[in-house]
Each structure stands twice: as structure tokens, then as C-alpha cells.
N, CA, C and O atoms as CSV, one atom per row, in Angstrom:
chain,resi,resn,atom,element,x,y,z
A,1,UNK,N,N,-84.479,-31.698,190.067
A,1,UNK,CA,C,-83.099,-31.326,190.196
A,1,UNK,C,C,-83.026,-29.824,190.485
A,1,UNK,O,O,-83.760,-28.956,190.011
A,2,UNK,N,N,-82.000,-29.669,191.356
A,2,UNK,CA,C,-81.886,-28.202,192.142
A,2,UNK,C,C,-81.066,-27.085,190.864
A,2,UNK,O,O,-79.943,-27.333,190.425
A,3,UNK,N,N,-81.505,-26.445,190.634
A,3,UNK,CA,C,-80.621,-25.085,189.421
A,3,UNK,C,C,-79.303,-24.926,190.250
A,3,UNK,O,O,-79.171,-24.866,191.473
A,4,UNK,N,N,-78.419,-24.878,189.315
A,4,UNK,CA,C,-77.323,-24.270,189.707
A,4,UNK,C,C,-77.404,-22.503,190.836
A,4,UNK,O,O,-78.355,-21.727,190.743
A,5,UNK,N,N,-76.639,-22.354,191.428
A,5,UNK,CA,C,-76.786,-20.974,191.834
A,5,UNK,C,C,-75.070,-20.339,191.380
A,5,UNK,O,O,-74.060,-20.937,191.750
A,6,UNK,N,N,-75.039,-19.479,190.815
A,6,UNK,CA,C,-74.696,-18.643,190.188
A,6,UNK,C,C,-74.406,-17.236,190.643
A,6,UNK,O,O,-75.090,-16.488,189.944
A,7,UNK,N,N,-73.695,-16.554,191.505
A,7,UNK,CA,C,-73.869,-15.785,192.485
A,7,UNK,C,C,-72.958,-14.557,191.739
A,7,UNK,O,O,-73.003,-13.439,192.252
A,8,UNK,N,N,-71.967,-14.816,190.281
A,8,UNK,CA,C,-71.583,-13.401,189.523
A,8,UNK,C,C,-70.585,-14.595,188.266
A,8,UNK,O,O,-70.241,-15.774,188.341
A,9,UNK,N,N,-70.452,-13.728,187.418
A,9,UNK,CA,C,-70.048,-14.252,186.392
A,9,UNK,C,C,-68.952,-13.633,185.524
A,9,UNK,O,O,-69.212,-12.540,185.022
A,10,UNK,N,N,-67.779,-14.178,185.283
A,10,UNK,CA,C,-66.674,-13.428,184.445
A,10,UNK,C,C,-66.770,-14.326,182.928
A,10,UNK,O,O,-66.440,-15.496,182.732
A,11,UNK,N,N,-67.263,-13.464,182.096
A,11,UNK,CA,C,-67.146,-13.772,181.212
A,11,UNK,C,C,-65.932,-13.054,179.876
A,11,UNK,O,O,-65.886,-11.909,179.426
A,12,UNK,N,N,-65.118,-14.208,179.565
A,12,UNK,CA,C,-63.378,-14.051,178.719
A,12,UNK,C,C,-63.693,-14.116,177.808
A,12,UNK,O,O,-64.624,-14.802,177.386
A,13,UNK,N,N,-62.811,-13.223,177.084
A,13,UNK,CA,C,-62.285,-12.846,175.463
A,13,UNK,C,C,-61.566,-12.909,175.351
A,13,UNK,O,O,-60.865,-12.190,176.064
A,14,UNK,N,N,-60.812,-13.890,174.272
A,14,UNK,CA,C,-59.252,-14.326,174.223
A,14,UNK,C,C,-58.689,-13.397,173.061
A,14,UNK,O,O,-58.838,-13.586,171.853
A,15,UNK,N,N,-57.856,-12.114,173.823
A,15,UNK,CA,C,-57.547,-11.618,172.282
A,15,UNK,C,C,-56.197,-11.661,171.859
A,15,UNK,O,O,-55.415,-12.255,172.601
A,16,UNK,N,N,-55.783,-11.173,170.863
A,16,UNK,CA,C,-54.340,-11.086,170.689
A,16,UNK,C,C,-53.270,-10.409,170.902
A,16,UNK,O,O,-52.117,-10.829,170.798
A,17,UNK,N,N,-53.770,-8.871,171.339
A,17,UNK,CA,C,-53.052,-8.034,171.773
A,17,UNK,C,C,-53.392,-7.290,173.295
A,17,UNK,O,O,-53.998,-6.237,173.094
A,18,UNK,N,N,-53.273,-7.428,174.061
A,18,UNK,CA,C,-54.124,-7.192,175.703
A,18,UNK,C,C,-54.552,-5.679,175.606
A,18,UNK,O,O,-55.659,-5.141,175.617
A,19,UNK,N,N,-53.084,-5.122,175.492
A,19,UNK,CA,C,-53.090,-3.657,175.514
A,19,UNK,C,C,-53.907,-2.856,174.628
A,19,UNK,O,O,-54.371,-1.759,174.936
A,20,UNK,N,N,-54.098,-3.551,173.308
A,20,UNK,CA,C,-55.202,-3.052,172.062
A,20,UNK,C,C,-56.471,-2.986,172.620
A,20,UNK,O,O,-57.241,-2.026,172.586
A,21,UNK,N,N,-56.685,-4.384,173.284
A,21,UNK,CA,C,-58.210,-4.472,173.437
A,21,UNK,C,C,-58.838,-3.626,175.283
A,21,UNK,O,O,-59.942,-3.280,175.704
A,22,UNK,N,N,-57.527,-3.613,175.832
A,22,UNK,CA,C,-58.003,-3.109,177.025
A,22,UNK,C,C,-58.094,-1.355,176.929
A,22,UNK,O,O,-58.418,-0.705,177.923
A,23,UNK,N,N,-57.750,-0.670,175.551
A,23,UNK,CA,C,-57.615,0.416,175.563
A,23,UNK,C,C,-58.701,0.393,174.743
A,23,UNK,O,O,-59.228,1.482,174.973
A,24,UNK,N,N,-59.421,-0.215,173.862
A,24,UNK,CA,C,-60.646,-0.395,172.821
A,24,UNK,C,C,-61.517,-0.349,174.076
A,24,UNK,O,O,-61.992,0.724,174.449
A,25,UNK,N,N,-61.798,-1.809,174.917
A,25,UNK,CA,C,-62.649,-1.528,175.744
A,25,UNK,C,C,-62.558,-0.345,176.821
A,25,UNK,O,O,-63.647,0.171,177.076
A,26,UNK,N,N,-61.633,0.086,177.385
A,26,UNK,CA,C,-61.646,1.836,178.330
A,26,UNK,C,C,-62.260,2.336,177.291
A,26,UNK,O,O,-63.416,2.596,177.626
A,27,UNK,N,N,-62.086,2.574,176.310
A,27,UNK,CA,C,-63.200,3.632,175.541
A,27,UNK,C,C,-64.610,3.474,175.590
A,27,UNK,O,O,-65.476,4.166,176.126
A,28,UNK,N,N,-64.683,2.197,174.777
A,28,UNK,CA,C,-66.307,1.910,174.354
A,28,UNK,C,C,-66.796,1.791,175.575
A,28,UNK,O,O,-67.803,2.499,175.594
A,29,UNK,N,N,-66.595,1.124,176.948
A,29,UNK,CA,C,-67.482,1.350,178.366
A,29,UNK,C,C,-67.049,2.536,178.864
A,29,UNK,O,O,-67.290,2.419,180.065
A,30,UNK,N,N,-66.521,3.690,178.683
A,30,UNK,CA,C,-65.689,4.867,179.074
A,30,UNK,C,C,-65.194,4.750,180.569
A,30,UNK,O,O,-64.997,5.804,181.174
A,31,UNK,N,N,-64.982,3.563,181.201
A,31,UNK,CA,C,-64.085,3.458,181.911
A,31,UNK,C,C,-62.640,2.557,182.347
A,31,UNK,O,O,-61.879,2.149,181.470
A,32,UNK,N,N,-62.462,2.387,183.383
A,32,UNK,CA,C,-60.673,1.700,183.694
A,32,UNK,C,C,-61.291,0.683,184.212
A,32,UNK,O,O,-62.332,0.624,184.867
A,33,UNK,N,N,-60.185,-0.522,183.685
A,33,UNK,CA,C,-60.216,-1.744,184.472
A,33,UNK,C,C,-59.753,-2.117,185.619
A,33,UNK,O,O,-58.754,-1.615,186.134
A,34,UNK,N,N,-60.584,-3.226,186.229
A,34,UNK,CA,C,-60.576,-2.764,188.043
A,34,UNK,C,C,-58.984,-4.273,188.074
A,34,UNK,O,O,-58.300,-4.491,189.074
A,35,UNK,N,N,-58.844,-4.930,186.874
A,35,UNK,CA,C,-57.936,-5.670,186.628
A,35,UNK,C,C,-56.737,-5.505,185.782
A,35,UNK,O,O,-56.923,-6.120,184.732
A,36,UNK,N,N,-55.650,-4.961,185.805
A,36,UNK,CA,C,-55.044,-4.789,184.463
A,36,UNK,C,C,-53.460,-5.743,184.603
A,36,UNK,O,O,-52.523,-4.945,184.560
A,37,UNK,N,N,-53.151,-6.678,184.700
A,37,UNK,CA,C,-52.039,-7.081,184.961
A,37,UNK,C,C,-51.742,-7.998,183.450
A,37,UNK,O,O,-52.636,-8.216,182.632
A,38,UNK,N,N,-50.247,-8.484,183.285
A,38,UNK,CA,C,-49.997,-9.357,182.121
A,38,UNK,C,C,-50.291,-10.055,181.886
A,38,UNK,O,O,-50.008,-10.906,182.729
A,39,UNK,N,N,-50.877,-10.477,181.027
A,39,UNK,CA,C,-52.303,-11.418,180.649
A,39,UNK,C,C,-53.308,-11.720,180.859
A,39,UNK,O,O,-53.761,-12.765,180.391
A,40,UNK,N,N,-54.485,-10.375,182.154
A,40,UNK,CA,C,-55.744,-10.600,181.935
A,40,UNK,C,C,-56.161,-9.028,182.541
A,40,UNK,O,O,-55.790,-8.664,183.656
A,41,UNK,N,N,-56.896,-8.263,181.729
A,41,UNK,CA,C,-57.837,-7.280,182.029
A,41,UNK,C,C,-59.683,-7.508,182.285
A,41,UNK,O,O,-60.544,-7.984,181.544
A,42,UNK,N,N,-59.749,-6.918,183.689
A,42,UNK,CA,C,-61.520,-7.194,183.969
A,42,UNK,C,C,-61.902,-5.966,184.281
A,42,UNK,O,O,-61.464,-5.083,185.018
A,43,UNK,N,N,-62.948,-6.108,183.462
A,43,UNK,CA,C,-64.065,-4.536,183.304
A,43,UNK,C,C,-65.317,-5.046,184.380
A,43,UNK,O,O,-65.861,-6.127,184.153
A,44,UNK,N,N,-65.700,-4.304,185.435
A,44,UNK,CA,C,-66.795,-5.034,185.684
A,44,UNK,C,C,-68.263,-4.002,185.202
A,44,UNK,O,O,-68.542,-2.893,185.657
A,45,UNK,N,N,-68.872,-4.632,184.368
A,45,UNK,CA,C,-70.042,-4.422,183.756
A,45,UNK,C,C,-71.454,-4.070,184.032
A,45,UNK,O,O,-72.184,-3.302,183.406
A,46,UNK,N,N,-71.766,-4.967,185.373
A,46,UNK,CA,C,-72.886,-4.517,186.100
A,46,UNK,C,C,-72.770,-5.568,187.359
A,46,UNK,O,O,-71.774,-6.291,187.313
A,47,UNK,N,N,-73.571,-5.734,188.373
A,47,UNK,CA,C,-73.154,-6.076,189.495
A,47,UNK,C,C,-73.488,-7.846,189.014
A,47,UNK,O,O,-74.377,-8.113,188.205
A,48,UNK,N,N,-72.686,-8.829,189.612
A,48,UNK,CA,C,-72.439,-9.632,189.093
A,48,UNK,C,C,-71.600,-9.830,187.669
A,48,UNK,O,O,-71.206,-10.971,187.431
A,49,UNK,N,N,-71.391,-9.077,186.987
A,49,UNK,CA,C,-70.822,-9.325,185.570
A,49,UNK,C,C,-69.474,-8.626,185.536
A,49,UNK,O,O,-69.287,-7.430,185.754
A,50,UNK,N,N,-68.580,-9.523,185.237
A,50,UNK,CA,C,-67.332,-8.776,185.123
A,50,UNK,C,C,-66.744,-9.785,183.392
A,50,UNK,O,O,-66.782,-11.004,183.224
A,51,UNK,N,N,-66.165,-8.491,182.191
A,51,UNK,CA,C,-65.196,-8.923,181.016
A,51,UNK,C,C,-64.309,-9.065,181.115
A,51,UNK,O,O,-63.679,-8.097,181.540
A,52,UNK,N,N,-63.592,-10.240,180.846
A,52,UNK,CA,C,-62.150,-10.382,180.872
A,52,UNK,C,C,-61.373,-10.461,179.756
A,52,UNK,O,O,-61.715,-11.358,178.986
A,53,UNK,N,N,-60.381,-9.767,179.404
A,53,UNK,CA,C,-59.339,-9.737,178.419
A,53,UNK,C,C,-58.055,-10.630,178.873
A,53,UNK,O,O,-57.366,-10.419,179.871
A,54,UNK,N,N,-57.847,-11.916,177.702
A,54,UNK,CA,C,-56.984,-12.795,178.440
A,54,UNK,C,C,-56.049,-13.114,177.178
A,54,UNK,O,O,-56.790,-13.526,176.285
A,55,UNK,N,N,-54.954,-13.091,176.825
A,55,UNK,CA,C,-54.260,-12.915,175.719
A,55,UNK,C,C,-54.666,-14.457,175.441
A,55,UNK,O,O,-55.309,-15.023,176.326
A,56,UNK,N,N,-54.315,-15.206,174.213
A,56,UNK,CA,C,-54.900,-15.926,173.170
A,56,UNK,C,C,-53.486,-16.722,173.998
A,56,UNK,O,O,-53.721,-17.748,174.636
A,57,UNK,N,N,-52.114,-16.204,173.940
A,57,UNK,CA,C,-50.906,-17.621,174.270
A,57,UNK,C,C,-51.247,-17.626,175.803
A,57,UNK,O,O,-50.775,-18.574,176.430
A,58,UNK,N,N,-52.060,-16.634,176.561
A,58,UNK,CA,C,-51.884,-17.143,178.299
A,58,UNK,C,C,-53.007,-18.324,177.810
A,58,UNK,O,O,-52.511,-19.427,177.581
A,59,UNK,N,N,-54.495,-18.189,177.628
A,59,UNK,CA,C,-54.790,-19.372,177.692
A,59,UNK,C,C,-54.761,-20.551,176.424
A,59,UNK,O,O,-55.591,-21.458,176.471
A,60,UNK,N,N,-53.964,-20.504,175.520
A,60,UNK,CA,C,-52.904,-22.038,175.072
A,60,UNK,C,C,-51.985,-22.811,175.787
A,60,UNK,O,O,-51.471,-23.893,175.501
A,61,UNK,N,N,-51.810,-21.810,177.136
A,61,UNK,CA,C,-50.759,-22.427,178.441
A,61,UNK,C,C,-51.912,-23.623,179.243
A,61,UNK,O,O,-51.621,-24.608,179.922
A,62,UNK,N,N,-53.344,-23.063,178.839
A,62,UNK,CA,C,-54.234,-23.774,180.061
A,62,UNK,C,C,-54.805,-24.833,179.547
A,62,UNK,O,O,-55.259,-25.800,180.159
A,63,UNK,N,N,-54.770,-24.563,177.925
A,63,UNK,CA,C,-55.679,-25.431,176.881
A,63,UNK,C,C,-54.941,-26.718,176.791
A,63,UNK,O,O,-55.397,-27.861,176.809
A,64,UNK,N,N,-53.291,-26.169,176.655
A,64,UNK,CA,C,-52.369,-27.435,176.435
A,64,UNK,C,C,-52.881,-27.969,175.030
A,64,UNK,O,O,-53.302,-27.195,174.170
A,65,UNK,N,N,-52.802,-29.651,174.816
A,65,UNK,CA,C,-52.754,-30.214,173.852
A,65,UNK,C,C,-53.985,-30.661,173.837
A,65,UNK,O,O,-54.219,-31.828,173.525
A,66,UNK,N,N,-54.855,-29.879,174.141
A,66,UNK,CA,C,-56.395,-30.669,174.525
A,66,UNK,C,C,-57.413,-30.005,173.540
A,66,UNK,O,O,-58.371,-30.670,173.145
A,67,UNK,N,N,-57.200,-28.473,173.057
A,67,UNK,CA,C,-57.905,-27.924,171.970
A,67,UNK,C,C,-57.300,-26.549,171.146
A,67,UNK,O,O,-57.024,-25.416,171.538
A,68,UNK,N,N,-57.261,-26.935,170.371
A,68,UNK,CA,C,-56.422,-26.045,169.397
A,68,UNK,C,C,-55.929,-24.544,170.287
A,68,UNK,O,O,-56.523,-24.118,171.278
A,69,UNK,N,N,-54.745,-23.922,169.669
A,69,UNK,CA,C,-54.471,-22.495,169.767
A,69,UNK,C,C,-55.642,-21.381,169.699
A,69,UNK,O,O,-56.232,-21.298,168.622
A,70,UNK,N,N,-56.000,-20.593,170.658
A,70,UNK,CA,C,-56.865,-20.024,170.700
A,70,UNK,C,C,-56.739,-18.855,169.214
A,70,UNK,O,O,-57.636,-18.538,168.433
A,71,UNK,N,N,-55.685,-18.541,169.229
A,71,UNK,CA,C,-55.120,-17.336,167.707
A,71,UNK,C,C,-55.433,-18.050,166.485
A,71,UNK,O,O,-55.678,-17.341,165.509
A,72,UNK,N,N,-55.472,-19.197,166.350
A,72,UNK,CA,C,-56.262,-20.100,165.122
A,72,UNK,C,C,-57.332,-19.176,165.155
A,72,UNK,O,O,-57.077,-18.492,164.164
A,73,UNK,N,N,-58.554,-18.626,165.743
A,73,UNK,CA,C,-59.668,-18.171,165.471
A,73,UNK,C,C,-60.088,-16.370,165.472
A,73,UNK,O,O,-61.173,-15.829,165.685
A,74,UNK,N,N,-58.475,-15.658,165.075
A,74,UNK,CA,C,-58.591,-14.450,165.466
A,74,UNK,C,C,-59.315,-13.849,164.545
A,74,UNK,O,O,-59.318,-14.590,163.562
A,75,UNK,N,N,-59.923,-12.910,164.344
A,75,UNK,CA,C,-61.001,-11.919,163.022
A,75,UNK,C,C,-62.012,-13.207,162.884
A,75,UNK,O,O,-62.626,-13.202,161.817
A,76,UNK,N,N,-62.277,-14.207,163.677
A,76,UNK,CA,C,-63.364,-14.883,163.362
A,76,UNK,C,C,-64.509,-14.413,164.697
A,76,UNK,O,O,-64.218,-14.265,165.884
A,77,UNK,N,N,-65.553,-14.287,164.193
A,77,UNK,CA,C,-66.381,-14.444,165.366
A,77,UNK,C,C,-67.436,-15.447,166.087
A,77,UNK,O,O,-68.442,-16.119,165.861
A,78,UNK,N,N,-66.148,-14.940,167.523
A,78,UNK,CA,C,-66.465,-16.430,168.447
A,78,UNK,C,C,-67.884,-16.305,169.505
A,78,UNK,O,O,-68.692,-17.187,169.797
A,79,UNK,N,N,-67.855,-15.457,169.758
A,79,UNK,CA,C,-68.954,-15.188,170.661
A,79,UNK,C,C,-69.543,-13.659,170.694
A,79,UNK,O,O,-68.905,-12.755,170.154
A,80,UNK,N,N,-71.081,-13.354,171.506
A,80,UNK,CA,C,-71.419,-11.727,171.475
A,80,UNK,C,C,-71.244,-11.185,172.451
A,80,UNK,O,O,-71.200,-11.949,173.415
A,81,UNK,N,N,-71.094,-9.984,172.705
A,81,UNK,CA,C,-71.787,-9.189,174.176
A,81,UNK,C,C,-72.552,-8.479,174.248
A,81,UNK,O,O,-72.450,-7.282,173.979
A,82,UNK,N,N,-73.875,-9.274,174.778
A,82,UNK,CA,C,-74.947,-8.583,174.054
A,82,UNK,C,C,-75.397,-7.285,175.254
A,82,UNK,O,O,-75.949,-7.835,176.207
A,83,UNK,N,N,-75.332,-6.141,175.402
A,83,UNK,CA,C,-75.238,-5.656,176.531
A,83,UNK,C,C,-76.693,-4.644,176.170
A,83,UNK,O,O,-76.876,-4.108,175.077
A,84,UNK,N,N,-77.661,-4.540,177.388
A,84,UNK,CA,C,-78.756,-3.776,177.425
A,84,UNK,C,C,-78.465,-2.453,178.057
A,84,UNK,O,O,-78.049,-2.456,179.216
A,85,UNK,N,N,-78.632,-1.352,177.443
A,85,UNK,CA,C,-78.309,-0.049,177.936
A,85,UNK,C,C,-79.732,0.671,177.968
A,85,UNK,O,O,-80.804,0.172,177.624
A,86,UNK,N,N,-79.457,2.197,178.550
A,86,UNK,CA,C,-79.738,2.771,178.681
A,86,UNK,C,C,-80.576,3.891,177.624
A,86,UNK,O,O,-81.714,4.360,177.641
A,87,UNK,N,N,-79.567,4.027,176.848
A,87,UNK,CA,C,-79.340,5.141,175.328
A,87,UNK,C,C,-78.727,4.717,175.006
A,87,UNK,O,O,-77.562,4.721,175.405
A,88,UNK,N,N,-79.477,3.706,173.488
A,88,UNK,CA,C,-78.935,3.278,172.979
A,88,UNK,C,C,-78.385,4.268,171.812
A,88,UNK,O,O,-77.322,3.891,171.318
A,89,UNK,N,N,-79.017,5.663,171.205
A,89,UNK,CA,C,-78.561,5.947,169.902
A,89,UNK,C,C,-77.306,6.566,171.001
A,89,UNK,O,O,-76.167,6.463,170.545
A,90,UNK,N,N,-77.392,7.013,171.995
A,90,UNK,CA,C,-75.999,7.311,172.679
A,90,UNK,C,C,-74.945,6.694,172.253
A,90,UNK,O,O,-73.987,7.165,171.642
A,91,UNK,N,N,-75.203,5.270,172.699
A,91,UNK,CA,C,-73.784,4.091,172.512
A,91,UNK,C,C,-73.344,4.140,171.064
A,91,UNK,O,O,-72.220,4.258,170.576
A,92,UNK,N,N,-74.703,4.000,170.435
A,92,UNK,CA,C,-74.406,3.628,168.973
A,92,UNK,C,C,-73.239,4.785,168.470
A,92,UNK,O,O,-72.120,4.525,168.028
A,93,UNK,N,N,-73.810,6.061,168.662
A,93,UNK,CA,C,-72.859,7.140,168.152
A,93,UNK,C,C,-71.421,6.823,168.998
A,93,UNK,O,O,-70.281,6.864,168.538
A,94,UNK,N,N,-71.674,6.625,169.833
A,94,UNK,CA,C,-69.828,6.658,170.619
A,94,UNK,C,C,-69.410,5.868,170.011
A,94,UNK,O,O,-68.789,6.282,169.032
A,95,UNK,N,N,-69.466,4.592,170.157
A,95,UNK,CA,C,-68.960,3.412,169.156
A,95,UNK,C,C,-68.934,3.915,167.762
A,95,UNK,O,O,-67.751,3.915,167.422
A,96,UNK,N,N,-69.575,4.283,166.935
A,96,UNK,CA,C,-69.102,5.268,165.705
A,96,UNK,C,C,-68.084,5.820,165.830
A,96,UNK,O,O,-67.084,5.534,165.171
A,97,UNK,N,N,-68.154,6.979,166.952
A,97,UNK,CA,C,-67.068,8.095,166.972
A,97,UNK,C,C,-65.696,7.301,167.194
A,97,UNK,O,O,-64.874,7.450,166.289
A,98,UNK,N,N,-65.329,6.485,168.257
A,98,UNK,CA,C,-64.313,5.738,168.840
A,98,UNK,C,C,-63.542,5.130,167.770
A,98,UNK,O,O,-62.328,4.940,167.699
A,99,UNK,N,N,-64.851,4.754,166.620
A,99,UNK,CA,C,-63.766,3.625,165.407
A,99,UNK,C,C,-63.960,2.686,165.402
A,99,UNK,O,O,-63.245,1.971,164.700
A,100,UNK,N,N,-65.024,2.098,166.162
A,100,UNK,CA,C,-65.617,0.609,166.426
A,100,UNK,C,C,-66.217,0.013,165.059
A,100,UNK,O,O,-67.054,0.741,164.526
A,101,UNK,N,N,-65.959,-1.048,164.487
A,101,UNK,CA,C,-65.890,-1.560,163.268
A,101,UNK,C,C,-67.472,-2.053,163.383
A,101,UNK,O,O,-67.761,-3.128,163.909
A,102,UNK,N,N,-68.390,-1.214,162.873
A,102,UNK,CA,C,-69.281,-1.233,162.707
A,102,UNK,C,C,-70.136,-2.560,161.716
A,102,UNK,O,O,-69.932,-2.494,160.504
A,103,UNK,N,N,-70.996,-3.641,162.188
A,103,UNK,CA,C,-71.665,-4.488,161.797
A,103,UNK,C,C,-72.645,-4.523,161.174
A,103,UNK,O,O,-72.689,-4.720,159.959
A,104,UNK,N,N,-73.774,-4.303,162.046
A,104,UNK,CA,C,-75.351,-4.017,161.574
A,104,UNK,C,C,-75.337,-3.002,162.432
A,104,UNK,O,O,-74.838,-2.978,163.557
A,105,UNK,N,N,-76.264,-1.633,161.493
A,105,UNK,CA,C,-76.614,-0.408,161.898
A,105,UNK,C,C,-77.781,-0.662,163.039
A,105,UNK,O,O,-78.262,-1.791,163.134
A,106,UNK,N,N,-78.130,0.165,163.709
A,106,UNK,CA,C,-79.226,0.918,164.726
A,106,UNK,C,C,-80.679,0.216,164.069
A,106,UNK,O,O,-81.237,0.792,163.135
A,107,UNK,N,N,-81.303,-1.220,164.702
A,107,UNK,CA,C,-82.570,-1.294,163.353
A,107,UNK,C,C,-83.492,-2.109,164.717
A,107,UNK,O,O,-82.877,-2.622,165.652
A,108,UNK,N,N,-84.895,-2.120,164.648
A,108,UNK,CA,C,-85.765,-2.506,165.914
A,108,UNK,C,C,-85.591,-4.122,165.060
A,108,UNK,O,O,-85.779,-4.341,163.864
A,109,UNK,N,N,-85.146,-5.160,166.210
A,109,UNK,CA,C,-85.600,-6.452,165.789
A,109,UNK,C,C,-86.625,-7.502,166.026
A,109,UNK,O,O,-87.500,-7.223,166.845
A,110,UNK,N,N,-86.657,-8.532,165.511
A,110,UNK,CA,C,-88.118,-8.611,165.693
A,110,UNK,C,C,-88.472,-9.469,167.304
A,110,UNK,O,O,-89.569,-9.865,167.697
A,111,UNK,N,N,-87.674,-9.525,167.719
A,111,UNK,CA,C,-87.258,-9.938,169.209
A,111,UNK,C,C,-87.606,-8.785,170.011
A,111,UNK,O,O,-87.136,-8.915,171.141
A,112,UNK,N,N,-88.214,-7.763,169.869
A,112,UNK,CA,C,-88.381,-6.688,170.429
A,112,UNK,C,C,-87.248,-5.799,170.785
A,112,UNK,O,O,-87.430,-5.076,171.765
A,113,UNK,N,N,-86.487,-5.748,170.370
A,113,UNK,CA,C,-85.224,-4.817,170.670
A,113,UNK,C,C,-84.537,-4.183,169.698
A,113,UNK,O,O,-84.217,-4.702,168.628
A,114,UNK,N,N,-84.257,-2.881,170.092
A,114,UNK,CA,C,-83.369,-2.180,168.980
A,114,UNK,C,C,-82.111,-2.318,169.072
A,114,UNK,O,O,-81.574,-1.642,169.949
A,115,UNK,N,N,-81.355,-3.088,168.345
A,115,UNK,CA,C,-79.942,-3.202,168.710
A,115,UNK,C,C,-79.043,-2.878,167.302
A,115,UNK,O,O,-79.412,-2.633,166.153
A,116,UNK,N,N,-77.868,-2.974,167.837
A,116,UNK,CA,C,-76.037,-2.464,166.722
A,116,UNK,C,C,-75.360,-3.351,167.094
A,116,UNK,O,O,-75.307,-3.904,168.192
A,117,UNK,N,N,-74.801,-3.521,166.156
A,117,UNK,CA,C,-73.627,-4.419,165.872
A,117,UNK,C,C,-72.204,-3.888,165.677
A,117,UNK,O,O,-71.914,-3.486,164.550
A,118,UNK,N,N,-71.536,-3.853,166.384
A,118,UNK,CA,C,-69.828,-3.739,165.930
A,118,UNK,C,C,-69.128,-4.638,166.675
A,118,UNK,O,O,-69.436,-5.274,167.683
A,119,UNK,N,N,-67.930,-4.578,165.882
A,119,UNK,CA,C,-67.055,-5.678,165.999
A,119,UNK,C,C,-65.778,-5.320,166.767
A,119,UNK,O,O,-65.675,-4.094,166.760
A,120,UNK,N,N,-64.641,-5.963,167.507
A,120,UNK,CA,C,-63.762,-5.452,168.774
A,120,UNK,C,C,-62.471,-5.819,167.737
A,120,UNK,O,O,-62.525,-6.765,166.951
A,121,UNK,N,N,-61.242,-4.868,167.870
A,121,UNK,CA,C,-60.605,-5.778,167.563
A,121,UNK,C,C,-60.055,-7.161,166.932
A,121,UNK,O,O,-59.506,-7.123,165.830
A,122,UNK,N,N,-60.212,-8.474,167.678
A,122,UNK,CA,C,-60.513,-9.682,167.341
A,122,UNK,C,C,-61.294,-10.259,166.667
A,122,UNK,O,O,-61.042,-11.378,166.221
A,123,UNK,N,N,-62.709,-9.467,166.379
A,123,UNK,CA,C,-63.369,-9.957,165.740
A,123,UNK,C,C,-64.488,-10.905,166.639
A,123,UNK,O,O,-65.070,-11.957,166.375
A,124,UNK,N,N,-64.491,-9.873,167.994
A,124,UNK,CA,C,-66.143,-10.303,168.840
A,124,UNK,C,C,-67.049,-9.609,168.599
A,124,UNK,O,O,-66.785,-8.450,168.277
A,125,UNK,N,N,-68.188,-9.956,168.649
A,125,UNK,CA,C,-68.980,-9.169,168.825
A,125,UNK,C,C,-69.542,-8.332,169.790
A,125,UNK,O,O,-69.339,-8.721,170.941
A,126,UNK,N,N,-70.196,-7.285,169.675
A,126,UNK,CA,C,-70.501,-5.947,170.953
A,126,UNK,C,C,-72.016,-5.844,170.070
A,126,UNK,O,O,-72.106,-5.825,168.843
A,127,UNK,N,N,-73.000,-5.793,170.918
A,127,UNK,CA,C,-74.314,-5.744,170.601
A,127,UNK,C,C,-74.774,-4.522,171.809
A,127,UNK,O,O,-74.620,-4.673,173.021
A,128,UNK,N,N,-75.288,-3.465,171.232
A,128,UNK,CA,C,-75.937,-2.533,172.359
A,128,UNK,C,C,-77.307,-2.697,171.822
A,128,UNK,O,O,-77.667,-2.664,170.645
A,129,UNK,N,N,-78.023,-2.886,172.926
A,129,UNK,CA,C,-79.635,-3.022,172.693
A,129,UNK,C,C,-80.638,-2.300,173.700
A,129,UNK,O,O,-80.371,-2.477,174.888
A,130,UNK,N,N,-81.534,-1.668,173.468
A,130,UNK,CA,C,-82.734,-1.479,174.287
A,130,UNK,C,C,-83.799,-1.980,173.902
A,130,UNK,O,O,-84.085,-2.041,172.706
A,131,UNK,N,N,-84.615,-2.452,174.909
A,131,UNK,CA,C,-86.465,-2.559,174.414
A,131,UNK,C,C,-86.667,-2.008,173.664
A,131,UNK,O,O,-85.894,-1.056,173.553
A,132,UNK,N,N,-87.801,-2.109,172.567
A,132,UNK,CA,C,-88.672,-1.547,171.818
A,132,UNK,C,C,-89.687,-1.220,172.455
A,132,UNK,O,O,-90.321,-2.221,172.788
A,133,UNK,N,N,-90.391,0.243,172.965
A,133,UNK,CA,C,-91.071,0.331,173.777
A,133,UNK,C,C,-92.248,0.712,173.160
A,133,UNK,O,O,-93.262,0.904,173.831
């Protein structure tokens, strides 16, 4: 069987307040979204990868009666972003400085990577990681 091909990927975060989280994320990636309209902000991340901020009632409009209210699951965490940088004690400190609700500190795991944990708003996760070299 032939693999899917996959040619870029938007991956959504359903949050509760657009404007909270699209001004959380302009900080923590220190730039503007190339999307900002009423009910969905997209950051694009690296080539192929673009984040989307999509308020929690736009998609209960799409979910309908088929799976619960997306705001049922707000301060819970639904998914990560596990993102590989550059400098990492860089990120780590900005995300400190910014106010980013800090998870698990700066620690090498045993997966080979040094990664941090903080939390968005909603209650996603943001993972900055580099190799352990």
C-alpha cells in the first residue's frame, strides 16, 4: 500500500478566547499571524507547518451533535506542540519572561532531548526541545 503524501500541514487549537491566544502566541513565536480573521488565527511555523487558533463555539458549529462542545475540555490538556529549536535555554527563558505557565523545567530526556514544558492559555501544551548532543 502506497503512504499517504502529505505536502504541508495545519495543525488546530481550539481555544476559548482567539484574541488571548493569538496575542500569547505573537509573543512566544515573536511573530504576526499570516491569518487573523473571526474565528481562526494561523502562525506558520516552518515550511509546511502552519498553527491554527480556532475559537472552541466556531468549531461546535462543525462538530454539531456528533461530539461534545469543544469548551467541555478547556484547562484540560488535549494535545502538545512539540517544537525543535534552535536555543533552547533561549526559548525556555522567553517563555519564562512572557508568563508562560510553566510545566516541567529545562531537563535532558531520556529520548535524547532536552526539552520544557509550559502550558498556553487553554491548557495545551508547548514543548521546546533540542538534541542532546
Amino acid at each position: 500500500m502506497k503512504a499517504i503524501q502529505i505536502h504541508s500541514a495545519l495543525c488546530i487549537l481550539y481555544v476559548q478566547i482567539q484574541n488571548r491566544s493569538t496575542e500569547f502566541y505573537s509573543k512566544l513565536f515573536r511573530m504576526e499571524p499570516v491569518l487573523n480573521v473571526p474565528g481562526m488565527t494561523e502562525f506558520v511555523l516552518s515550511s509546511g507547518l502552519k498553527l491554527g487558533l480556532m475559537t472552541n463555539d466556531g468549531m461546535a458549529k462543525i462538530l454539531s451533535e456528533h461530539l461534545p462542545h469543544p469548551a467541555i475540555g478547556n484547562g484540560i490538556p488535549r494535545c502538545e506542540l512539540y517544537c525543535l529549536v534552535d536555543d533552547i535555554e533561549s526559548e525556555y527563558q522567553h517563555a519564562r519572561a512572557m508568563g508562560a505557565q510553566l510545566i516541567s523545567p529545562l531537563e535532558d530526556r531520556d529520548w535524547g532531548d532536552k526539552v520544557c514544558y509550559f502550558a498556553d492559555p487553554d491548557g495545551h501544551i508547548i514543548a521546546f526541545a533540542q538534541p542532546i548532543l
